[in-house]
C-alpha positions as CSV (number, residue, x, y, z in Angstrom):
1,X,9.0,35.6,-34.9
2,X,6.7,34.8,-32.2
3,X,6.7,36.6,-28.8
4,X,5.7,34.9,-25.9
5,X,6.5,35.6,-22.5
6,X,8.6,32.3,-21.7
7,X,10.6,31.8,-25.0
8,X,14.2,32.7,-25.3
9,X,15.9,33.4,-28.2
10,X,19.2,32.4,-28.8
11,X,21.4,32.7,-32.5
12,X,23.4,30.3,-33.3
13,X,27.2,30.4,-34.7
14,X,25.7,30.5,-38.2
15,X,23.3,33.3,-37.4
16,X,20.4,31.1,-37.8
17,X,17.9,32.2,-35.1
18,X,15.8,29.5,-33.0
19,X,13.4,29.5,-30.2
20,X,13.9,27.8,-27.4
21,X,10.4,27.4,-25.6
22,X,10.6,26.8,-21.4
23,X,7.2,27.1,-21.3
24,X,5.9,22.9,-21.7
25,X,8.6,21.9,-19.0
26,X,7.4,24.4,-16.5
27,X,3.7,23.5,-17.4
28,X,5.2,20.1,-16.8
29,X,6.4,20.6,-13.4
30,X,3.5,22.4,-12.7
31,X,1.2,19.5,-13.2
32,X,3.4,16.9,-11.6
33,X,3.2,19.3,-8.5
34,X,-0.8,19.3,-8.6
35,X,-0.7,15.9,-9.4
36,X,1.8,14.9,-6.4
37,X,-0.3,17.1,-3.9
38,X,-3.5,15.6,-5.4
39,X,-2.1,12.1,-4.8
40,X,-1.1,12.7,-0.9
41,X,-4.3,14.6,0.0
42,X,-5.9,11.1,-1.4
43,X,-3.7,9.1,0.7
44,X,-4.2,11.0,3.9
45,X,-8.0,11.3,3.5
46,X,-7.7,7.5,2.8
47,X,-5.6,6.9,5.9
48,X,-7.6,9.3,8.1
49,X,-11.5,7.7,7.4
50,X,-10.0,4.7,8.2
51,X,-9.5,5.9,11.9
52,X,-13.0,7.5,12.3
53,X,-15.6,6.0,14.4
54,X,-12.5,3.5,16.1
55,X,-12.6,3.3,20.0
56,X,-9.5,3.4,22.1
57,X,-7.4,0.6,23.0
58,X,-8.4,-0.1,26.9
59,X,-4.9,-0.6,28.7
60,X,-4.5,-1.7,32.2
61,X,-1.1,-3.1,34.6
62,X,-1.7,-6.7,34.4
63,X,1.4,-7.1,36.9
64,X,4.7,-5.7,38.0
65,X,7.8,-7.8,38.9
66,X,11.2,-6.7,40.1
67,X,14.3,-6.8,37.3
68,X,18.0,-7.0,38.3
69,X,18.6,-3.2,38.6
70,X,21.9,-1.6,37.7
71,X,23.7,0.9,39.6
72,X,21.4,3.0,41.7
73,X,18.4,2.5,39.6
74,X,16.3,0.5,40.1
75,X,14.0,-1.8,37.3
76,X,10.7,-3.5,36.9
77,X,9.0,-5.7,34.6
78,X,5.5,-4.0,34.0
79,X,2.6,-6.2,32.2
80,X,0.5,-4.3,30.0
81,X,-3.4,-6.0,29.3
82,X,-4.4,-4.4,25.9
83,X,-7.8,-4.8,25.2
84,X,-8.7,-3.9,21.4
85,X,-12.9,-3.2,21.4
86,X,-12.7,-2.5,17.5
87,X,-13.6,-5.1,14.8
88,X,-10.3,-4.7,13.0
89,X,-6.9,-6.1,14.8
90,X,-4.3,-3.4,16.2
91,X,-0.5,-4.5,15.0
92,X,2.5,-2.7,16.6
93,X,6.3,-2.5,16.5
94,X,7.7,-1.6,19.8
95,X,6.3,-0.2,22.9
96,X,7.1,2.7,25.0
97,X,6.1,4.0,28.6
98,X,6.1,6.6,30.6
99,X,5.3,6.6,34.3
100,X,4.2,9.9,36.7
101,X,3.3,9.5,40.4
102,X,2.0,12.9,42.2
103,X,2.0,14.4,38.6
104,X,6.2,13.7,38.5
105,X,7.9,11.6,36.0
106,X,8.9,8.7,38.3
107,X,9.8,5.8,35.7
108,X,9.9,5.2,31.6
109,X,10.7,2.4,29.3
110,X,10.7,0.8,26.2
111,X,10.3,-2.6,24.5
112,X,11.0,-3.9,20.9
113,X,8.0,-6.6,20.8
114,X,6.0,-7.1,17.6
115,X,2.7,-8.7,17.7
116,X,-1.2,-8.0,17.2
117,X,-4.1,-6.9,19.4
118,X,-6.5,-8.9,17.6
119,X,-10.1,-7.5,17.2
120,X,-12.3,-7.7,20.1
121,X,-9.2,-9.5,21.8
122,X,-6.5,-8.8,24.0
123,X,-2.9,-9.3,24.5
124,X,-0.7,-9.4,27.5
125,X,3.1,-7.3,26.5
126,X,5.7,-7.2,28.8
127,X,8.3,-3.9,29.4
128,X,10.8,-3.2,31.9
129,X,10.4,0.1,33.0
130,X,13.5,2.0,35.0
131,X,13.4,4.0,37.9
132,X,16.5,6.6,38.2
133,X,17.9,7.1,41.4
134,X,17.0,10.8,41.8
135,X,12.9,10.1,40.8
136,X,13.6,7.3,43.5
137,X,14.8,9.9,46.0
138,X,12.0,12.7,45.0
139,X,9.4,9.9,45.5
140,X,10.7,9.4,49.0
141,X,10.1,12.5,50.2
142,X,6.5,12.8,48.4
143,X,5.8,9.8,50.7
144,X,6.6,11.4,53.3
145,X,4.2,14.2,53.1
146,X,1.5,11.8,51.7
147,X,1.9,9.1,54.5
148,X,-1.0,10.2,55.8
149,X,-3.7,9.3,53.3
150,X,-1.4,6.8,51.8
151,X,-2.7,7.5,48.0
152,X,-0.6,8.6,45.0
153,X,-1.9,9.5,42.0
154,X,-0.2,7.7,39.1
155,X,-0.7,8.7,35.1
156,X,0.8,5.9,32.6
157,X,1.3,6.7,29.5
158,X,2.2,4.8,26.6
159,X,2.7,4.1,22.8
160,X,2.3,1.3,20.5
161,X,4.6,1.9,17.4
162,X,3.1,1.4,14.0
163,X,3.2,-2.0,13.2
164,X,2.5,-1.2,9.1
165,X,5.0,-0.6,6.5
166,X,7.4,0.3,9.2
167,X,5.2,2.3,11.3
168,X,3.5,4.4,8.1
169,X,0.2,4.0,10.3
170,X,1.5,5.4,12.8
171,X,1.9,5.0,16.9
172,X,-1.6,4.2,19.0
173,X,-0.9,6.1,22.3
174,X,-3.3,4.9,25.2
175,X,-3.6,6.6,29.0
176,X,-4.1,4.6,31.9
177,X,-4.8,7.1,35.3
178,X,-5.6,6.0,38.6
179,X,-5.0,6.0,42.5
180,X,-1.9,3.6,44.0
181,X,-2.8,2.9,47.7
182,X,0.2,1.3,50.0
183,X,-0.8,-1.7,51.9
184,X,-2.2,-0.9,55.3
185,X,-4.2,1.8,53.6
186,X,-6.8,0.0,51.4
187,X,-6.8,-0.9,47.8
188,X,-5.8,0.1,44.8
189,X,-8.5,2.3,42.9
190,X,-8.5,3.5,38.7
Protein backbone atom coordinates (compact mmCIF):
# COMPACT_ATOMS: atom_id res chain seq x y z
CA UNK A 1 0.00 0.00 0.00
CA UNK A 2 1.07 3.42 -0.66
CA UNK A 3 1.57 6.02 2.09
CA UNK A 4 1.06 9.44 1.44
CA UNK A 5 0.32 12.09 3.69
CA UNK A 6 -3.46 12.93 2.42
CA UNK A 7 -4.83 9.33 1.71
CA UNK A 8 -7.25 7.65 3.97
CA UNK A 9 -7.81 4.36 4.22
CA UNK A 10 -10.97 2.94 4.81
CA UNK A 11 -12.06 -1.23 4.64
CA UNK A 12 -14.93 -2.08 3.34
CA UNK A 13 -17.75 -4.60 4.67
CA UNK A 14 -15.99 -7.31 2.76
CA UNK A 15 -12.56 -6.43 4.04
CA UNK A 16 -11.39 -5.35 0.78
CA UNK A 17 -9.16 -2.30 1.55
CA UNK A 18 -9.27 0.96 -0.77
CA UNK A 19 -7.66 4.29 -0.80
CA UNK A 20 -9.43 7.08 -0.87
CA UNK A 21 -7.12 9.98 -2.08
CA UNK A 22 -8.15 13.92 -0.82
CA UNK A 23 -5.29 15.08 -2.13
CA UNK A 24 -6.50 16.18 -6.28
CA UNK A 25 -9.71 17.98 -4.68
CA UNK A 26 -7.65 19.99 -2.30
CA UNK A 27 -4.97 20.68 -5.13
CA UNK A 28 -8.27 21.61 -6.89
CA UNK A 29 -9.41 24.11 -4.58
CA UNK A 30 -6.17 25.32 -4.26
CA UNK A 31 -5.84 26.32 -7.83
CA UNK A 32 -9.33 27.68 -8.26
CA UNK A 33 -8.29 30.01 -5.21
CA UNK A 34 -4.97 31.16 -7.14
CA UNK A 35 -6.86 31.25 -10.08
CA UNK A 36 -9.88 33.49 -8.47
CA UNK A 37 -7.28 35.88 -6.82
CA UNK A 38 -5.37 35.91 -10.13
CA UNK A 39 -8.51 36.97 -11.96
CA UNK A 40 -9.55 39.97 -9.47
CA UNK A 41 -6.05 41.34 -9.21
CA UNK A 42 -6.54 41.52 -13.26
CA UNK A 43 -9.76 43.15 -12.97
CA UNK A 44 -8.70 45.77 -10.40
CA UNK A 45 -5.34 46.62 -12.14
CA UNK A 46 -7.61 46.86 -15.27
CA UNK A 47 -10.14 49.10 -13.57
CA UNK A 48 -7.46 51.21 -11.77
CA UNK A 49 -5.07 52.23 -15.11
CA UNK A 50 -8.14 53.23 -16.48
CA UNK A 51 -8.35 56.07 -13.83
CA UNK A 52 -4.68 57.21 -14.06
CA UNK A 53 -3.75 60.41 -15.74
CA UNK A 54 -7.89 61.54 -15.56
CA UNK A 55 -8.53 65.17 -14.16
CA UNK A 56 -11.29 66.03 -11.75
CA UNK A 57 -14.66 66.82 -12.69
CA UNK A 58 -14.86 70.89 -12.16
CA UNK A 59 -18.23 71.47 -10.18
CA UNK A 60 -19.64 74.80 -9.42
CA UNK A 61 -23.52 76.18 -8.05
CA UNK A 62 -25.02 77.13 -11.22
CA UNK A 63 -28.10 78.48 -9.07
CA UNK A 64 -30.21 78.04 -5.89
CA UNK A 65 -33.99 78.36 -5.77
CA UNK A 66 -36.37 78.05 -2.78
CA UNK A 67 -38.57 74.49 -2.47
CA UNK A 68 -41.78 74.21 -0.49
CA UNK A 69 -40.16 73.31 2.95
CA UNK A 70 -41.82 70.95 5.41
CA UNK A 71 -42.10 71.55 8.95
CA UNK A 72 -39.36 73.63 10.40
CA UNK A 73 -36.92 72.85 7.75
CA UNK A 74 -36.35 74.56 5.34
CA UNK A 75 -35.45 73.26 1.33
CA UNK A 76 -33.66 74.45 -1.78
CA UNK A 77 -33.20 73.49 -5.21
CA UNK A 78 -29.31 73.68 -5.78
CA UNK A 79 -27.90 73.55 -9.58
CA UNK A 80 -24.82 71.80 -9.94
CA UNK A 81 -22.57 72.92 -13.44
CA UNK A 82 -20.34 69.71 -14.02
CA UNK A 83 -17.69 70.30 -16.24
CA UNK A 84 -15.90 66.93 -17.47
CA UNK A 85 -12.10 68.13 -18.94
CA UNK A 86 -11.32 64.35 -19.75
CA UNK A 87 -11.73 62.88 -23.32
CA UNK A 88 -13.90 60.04 -22.05
CA UNK A 89 -17.70 60.85 -20.89
CA UNK A 90 -18.47 60.64 -16.98
CA UNK A 91 -22.07 58.50 -16.51
CA UNK A 92 -23.68 58.52 -12.96
CA UNK A 93 -26.63 57.20 -11.09
CA UNK A 94 -27.70 59.49 -8.42
CA UNK A 95 -26.22 62.36 -6.78
CA UNK A 96 -25.56 63.26 -3.22
CA UNK A 97 -24.45 66.55 -1.34
CA UNK A 98 -23.32 67.74 1.52
CA UNK A 99 -23.18 71.35 2.58
CA UNK A 100 -20.82 73.11 5.57
CA UNK A 101 -20.75 76.85 6.31
CA UNK A 102 -18.03 78.04 9.01
CA UNK A 103 -16.72 74.45 8.79
CA UNK A 104 -20.48 73.13 10.25
CA UNK A 105 -22.70 70.85 8.37
CA UNK A 106 -25.47 73.29 7.48
CA UNK A 107 -27.46 71.35 4.66
CA UNK A 108 -27.32 67.78 2.66
CA UNK A 109 -29.22 66.05 -0.06
CA UNK A 110 -29.78 63.70 -2.56
CA UNK A 111 -31.11 63.13 -6.09
CA UNK A 112 -31.86 59.91 -8.20
CA UNK A 113 -30.93 61.48 -11.83
CA UNK A 114 -29.18 59.43 -14.37
CA UNK A 115 -27.33 60.97 -17.21
CA UNK A 116 -23.75 61.60 -18.67
CA UNK A 117 -21.05 64.37 -18.34
CA UNK A 118 -20.01 64.00 -21.76
CA UNK A 119 -16.24 64.43 -22.56
CA UNK A 120 -15.02 67.93 -22.63
CA UNK A 121 -18.73 68.85 -21.89
CA UNK A 122 -20.86 69.79 -19.15
CA UNK A 123 -24.11 69.23 -17.69
CA UNK A 124 -26.38 71.24 -15.55
CA UNK A 125 -28.19 68.51 -12.41
CA UNK A 126 -30.55 69.74 -10.22
CA UNK A 127 -30.87 68.57 -6.18
CA UNK A 128 -32.81 69.82 -3.45
CA UNK A 129 -30.80 70.13 -0.62
CA UNK A 130 -32.53 70.43 3.15
CA UNK A 131 -31.72 72.65 5.85
CA UNK A 132 -32.81 71.25 9.45
CA UNK A 133 -34.15 73.49 11.81
CA UNK A 134 -31.37 73.22 14.41
CA UNK A 135 -28.29 73.89 11.56
CA UNK A 136 -30.82 76.83 10.67
CA UNK A 137 -30.70 78.01 14.35
CA UNK A 138 -26.73 77.33 14.78
CA UNK A 139 -26.27 79.37 11.57
CA UNK A 140 -28.06 82.26 13.13
CA UNK A 141 -25.99 82.74 15.76
CA UNK A 142 -22.64 82.26 13.60
CA UNK A 143 -24.07 85.27 11.75
CA UNK A 144 -24.21 87.05 14.43
CA UNK A 145 -20.66 86.90 15.44
CA UNK A 146 -19.63 87.12 11.61
CA UNK A 147 -21.88 90.25 10.85
CA UNK A 148 -19.07 92.06 10.83
CA UNK A 149 -17.04 90.99 7.78
CA UNK A 150 -20.12 89.52 6.35
CA UNK A 151 -18.10 86.24 4.77
CA UNK A 152 -18.77 82.55 5.53
CA UNK A 153 -16.83 80.07 4.42
CA UNK A 154 -18.76 77.27 2.65
CA UNK A 155 -17.21 73.57 1.63
CA UNK A 156 -19.67 71.50 -0.77
CA UNK A 157 -19.16 68.30 -1.13
CA UNK A 158 -20.65 65.86 -3.36
CA UNK A 159 -20.88 62.45 -5.16
CA UNK A 160 -21.77 61.11 -8.42
CA UNK A 161 -22.84 57.43 -8.05
CA UNK A 162 -21.44 55.00 -10.53
CA UNK A 163 -23.34 55.06 -13.46
CA UNK A 164 -21.82 51.38 -14.74
CA UNK A 165 -23.06 47.99 -14.11
CA UNK A 166 -24.87 49.47 -11.17
CA UNK A 167 -22.30 51.59 -9.89
CA UNK A 168 -19.26 48.74 -10.25
CA UNK A 169 -17.08 51.87 -11.29
CA UNK A 170 -17.70 53.38 -8.61
CA UNK A 171 -18.82 57.10 -7.13
CA UNK A 172 -16.83 60.36 -8.61
CA UNK A 173 -16.71 62.65 -5.45
CA UNK A 174 -15.90 66.38 -6.45
CA UNK A 175 -15.24 69.51 -3.71
CA UNK A 176 -16.32 72.80 -4.40
CA UNK A 177 -14.82 75.50 -1.53
CA UNK A 178 -15.26 79.07 -1.42
CA UNK A 179 -16.31 82.37 0.36
CA UNK A 180 -20.38 83.38 0.53
CA UNK A 181 -20.61 87.16 1.08
CA UNK A 182 -24.24 88.65 2.14
CA UNK A 183 -25.42 91.45 0.06
CA UNK A 184 -24.31 94.88 1.29
CA UNK A 185 -20.85 93.31 1.84
CA UNK A 186 -19.51 92.59 -1.65
CA UNK A 187 -19.48 89.52 -3.86
CA UNK A 188 -19.35 86.17 -3.71
CA UNK A 189 -15.61 84.92 -4.08
CA UNK A 190 -14.41 80.75 -4.74
Amino acid sequence: MRHAPYVARYNTPAHIPFEVQVMPSLRALRSARLFFAAWLAVLVLGGCAGLLGRDPLRVSVAGIGPLEGRGLEMRFNVKLRVQNPNDTPVDYDGVSLDLALNGKPFASGVSDQRGSVPRFGEAVISVPLTVPAFAAVRQAFAFADNAESGTFPYVLNGKLGGGFAGGLAGATRFTNRGTLTLPGFGTASQ
